[in-house]
C-alpha positions in Angstrom: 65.9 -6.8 68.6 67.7 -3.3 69.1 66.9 -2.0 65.2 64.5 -4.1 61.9 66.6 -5.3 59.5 65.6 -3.5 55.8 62.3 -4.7 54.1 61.6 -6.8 57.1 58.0 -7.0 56.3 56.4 -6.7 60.0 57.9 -4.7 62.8 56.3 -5.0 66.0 57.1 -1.6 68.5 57.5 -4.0 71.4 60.7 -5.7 70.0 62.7 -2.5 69.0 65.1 -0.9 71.7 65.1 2.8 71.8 68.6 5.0 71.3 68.8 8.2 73.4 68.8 10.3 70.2 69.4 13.5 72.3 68.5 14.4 75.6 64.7 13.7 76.8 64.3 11.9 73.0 64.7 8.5 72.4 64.6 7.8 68.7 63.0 4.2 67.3 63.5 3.1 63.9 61.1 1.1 62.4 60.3 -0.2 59.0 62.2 0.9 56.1 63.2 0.4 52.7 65.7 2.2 50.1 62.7 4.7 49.2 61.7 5.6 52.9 61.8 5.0 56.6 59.8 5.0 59.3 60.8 6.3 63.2 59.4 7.0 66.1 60.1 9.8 68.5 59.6 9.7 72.0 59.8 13.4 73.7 60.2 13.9 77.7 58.8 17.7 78.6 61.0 20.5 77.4 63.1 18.1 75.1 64.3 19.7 72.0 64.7 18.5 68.8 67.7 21.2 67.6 67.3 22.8 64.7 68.5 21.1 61.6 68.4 20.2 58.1 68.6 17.2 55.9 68.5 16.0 52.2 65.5 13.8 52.8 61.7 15.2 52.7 60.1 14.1 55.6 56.1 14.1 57.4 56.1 14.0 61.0 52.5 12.7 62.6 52.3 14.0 66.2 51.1 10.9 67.9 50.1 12.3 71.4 51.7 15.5 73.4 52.4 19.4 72.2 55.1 20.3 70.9 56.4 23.9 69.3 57.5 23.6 66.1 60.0 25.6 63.7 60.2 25.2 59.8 61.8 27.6 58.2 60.8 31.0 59.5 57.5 29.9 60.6 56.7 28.5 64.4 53.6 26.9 65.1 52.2 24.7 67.9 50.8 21.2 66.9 49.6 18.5 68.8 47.9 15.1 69.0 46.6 14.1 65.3 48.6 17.3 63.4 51.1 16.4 60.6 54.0 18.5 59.2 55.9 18.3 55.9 59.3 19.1 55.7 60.6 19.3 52.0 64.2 18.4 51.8 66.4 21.2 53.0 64.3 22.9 54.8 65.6 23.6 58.6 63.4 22.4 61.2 63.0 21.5 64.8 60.8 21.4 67.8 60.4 22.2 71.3 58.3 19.6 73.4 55.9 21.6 75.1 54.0 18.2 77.1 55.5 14.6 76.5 54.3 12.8 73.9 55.5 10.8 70.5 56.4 11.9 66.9 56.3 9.6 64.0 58.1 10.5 60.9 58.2 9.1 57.7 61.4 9.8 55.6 62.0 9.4 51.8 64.6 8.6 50.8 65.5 6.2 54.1 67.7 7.7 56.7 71.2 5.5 56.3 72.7 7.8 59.2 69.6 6.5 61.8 71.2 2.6 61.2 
């Protein structure tokens, strides 16, 4: 199964295919409804995640790794168990400092990741 179908009620990680969202990230999507998605990240060392913006608030969990973060005019460095919040609008991106896996959670749902 490359991608769930919406409101599929159980997704299981093994069964999704991966895109190459960029270079050194390949991008999962997993569940998701109308009112919010859920995708997982994974970074090679020194991937980047280009800066960006969107109409969708999103929280990214780090999952494992380190990773240098911008949101808005603020950098940080976050790593295994941090979370960020992203309010709509807001441009944002990352640097991966040491591979590892972001999770975000979008509301609404991403129809451009599909």
């Amino acid at each position: 199964m490359k991608k769930p179908d919406k409101n599929q009620m159980w997704v299981f990680n093994k069964d999704i295919e991966g895109v190459q969202a960029s270079e050194g990230v390949v991008r999962k999507v997993l569940a998701y409804c109308d009112g919010m998605m859920c995708v997982e990240n994974q970074f090679e060392k020194g991937a980047i995640g280009s800066l960006h913006n969107h109409p969708h608030t999103q929280i990214t969990y780090v999952a494992s790794g380190k990773f240098e973060f911008t949101i808005g005019d603020e950098k940080k460095v976050v790593e295994a168990g941090d979370t960020l919040l992203k309010q709509d609008g807001i441009t944002h991106g990352c640097v991966c400092l040491e591979k590892g896996i972001l999770v975000d959670i979008f509301t609404p749902m991403r129809e451009d990741f599909l």
